[in-house]
PAGUTOR-99178 format. One record per atom (N, C-alpha, C, O): x, y, z; residue in one letter. Coordinates in steps of 0.1 Angstrom, whole numbers, plus 5000, padded with zeros to 4 digits. Layout:
BEGIN
XYZA;...
This chain:
BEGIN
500849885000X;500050005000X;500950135000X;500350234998X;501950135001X;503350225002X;504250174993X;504350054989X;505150304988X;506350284982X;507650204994X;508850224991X;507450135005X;508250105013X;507949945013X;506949895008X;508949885020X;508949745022X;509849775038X;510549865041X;509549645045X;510449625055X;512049585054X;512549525044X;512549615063X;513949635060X;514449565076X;515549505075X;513849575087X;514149475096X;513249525109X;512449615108X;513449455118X;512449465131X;513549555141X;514749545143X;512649635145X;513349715153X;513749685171X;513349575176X;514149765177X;514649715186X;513749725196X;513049825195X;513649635206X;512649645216X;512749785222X;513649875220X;511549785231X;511249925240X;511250115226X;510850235227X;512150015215X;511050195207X;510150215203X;510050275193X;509250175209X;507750225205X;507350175192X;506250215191X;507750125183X;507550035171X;507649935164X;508049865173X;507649855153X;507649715155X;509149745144X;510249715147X;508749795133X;509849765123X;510649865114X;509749935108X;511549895111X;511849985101X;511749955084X;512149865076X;510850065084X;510350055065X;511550145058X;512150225064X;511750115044X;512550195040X;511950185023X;510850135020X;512950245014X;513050204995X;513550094995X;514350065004X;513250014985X;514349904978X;515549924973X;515349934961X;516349924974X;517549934979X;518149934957X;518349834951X;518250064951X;518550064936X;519350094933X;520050124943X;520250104921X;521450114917X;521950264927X;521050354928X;523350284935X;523550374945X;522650434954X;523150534959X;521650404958X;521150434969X;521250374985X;521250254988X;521250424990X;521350375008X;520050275010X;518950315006X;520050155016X;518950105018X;518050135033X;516950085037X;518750255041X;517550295051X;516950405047X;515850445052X;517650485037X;517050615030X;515950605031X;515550485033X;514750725031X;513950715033X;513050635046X;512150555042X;513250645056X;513150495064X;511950635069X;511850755070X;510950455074X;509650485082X;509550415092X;510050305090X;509150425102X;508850355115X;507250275111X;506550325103X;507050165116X;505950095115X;505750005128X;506549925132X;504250045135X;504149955144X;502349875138X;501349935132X;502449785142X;500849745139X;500549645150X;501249575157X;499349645149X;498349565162X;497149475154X;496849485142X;496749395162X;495649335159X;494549285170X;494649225181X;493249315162X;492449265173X;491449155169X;490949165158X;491049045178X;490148975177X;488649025169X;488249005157X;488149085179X;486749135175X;486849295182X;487649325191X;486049375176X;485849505182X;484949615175X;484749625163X;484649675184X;483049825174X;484649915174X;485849895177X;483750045169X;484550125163X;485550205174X;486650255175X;484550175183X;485350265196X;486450175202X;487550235207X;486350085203X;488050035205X;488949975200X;489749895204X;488650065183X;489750015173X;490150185174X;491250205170X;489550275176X;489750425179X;490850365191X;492150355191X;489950335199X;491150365209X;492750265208X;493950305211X;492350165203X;493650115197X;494950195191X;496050205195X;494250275179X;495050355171X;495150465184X;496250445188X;494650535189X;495250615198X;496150585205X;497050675207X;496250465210X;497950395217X;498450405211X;499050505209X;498650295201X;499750285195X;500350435190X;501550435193X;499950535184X;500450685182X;501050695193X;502250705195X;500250695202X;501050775216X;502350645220X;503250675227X;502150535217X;503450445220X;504250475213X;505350455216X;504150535198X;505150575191X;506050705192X;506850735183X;505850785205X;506050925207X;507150915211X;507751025209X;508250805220X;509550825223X;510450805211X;511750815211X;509850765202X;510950775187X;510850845179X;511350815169X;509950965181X;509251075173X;510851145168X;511851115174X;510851225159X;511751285154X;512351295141X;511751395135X;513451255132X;513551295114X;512351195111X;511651265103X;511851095112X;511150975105X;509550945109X;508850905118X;509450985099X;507950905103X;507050845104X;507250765095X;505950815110X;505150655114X;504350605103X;504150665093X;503850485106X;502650415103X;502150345117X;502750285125X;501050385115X;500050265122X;499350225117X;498750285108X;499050085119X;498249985111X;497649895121X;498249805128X;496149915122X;495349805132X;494249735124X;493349775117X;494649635125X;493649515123X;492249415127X;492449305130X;490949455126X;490549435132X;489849275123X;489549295111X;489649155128X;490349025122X;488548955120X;488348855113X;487549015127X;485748955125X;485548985118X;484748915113X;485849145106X;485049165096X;485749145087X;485249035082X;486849195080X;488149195085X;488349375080X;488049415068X;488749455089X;489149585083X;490249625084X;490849535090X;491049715083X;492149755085X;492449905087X;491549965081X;493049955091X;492850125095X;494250095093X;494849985095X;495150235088X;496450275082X;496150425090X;495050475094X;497650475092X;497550575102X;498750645101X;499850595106X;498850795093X;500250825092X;500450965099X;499951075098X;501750885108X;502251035117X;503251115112X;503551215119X;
């Protein structure tokens, strides 16, 4: 759904799951462009606590806030929908 692909899982306690970056092309750096990505999933849920989902995870993403920036992506897996979320 992005010009990014994963590039590796990041390190515990920063607030995200993985570093997104470009595909790596003739001279280019392969973190260039790099995005933070954290994503969740839920069983079952109404709209209000996939709201409140995506509101954590943002605010878990706030101690790595800085040049780069987020995706959130929640899952919600009974209907099946998906919410994308860029900080």
């Amino acid at each position: 759904m992005t010009q990014f692909t994963v590039i590796e899982r990041s390190r515990k306690g920063t607030g995200f799951d993985y570093w997104l970056g470009s595909e790596d092309e003739a001279g280019e750096l392969p973190f260039q462009n790099q995005v933070r990505l954290e994503v969740s999933g839920i069983r079952k849920a109404d709209d209000n606590r996939i709201r409140a989902r995506v509101k954590q995870k943002i605010e878990q993403t706030n101690p790595s806030d800085g040049e780069f920036p987020a995706y959130v992506i929640i899952v919600e897996f009974s209907r099946p929908l998906s919410f994308i979320v860029e900080k």
